[in-house]
N, C-alpha and C positions, 0 to 999 in steps of 0.2 A: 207304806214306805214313802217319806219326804223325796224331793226332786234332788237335795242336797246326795242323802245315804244310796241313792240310787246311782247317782255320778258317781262315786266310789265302788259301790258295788259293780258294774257296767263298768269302769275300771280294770279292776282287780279279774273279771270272768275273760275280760278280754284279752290280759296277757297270761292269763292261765290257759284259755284256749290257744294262743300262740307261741309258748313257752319253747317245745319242743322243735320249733320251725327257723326260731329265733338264735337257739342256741345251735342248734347244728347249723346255721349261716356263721356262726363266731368262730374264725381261722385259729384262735390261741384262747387260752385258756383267764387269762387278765378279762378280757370281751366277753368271754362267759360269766367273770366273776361279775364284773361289773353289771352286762343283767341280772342275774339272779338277785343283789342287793336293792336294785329298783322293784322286782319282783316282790320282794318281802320287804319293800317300805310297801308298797300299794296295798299288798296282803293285810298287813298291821292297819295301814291308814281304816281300811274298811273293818275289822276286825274290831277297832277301836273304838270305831263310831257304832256298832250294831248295840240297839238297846238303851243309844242316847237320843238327844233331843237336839235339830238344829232350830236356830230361828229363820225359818225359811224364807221368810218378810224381810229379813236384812239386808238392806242394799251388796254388801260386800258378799254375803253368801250370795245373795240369786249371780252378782257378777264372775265369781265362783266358779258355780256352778253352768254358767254360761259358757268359760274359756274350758272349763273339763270336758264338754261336747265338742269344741272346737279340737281340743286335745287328740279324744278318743277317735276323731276323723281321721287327724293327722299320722296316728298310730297304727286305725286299720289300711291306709293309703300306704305309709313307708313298708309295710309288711307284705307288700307285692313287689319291691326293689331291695330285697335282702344284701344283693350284689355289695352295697355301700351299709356296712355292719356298723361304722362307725356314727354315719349319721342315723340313723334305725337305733341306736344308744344316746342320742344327745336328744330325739325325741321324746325316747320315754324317758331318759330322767328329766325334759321338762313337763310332758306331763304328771309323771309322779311328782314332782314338785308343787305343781297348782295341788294335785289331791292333797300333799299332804299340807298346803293351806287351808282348803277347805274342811281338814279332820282337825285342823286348829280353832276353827269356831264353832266346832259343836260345844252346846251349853254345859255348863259344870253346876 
């Protein structure tokens, strides 16, 4: 497995392991919805790319795949101050966003 589909993957384990921790911090039910849908964009992004091909060499993937490690920090780090569910949600959907950039240039 490429450094690309591994970012994704490493992704997607990481708010599956956090899932349950995340959504019992979400006071209403909108904040649950809203994670869950970053939830299964992440699921999908890595789902999608299993069994393709990136160009790993691509400047734009390695940079990529660079900010999805910066991401994945920024995700395990908010997930010790749950207190603030709101920002703990504008986290991950920017990290699920860089993923699902990066499930954008696996090769076709």
């Amino acid at each position: 497995m490429g450094p690309s589909l591994q970012s994704l993957e490493d992704q997607y384990m990481l708010l599956t392991q956090q899932l349950s921790m995340i959504l019992a911090a979400c006071p209403s039910q909108t904040e649950r919805d809203q994670v869950m849908t970053q939830y299964v964009a992440s699921r999908r992004n890595y789902w999608n790319c299993v069994q393709r091909v990136f160009h790993d060499d691509d400047p734009q993937v390695i940079s990529l795949v660079t900010e999805m490690k910066s991401e994945q920090q920024q995700i395990t780090d908010c997930t010790k101050h749950l207190d603030d569910i709101a920002k703990v949600i504008d986290i991950i959907t920017d990290a699920v966003g860089v993923g699902t950039a990066l499930a954008a240039k696996v090769a076709v």
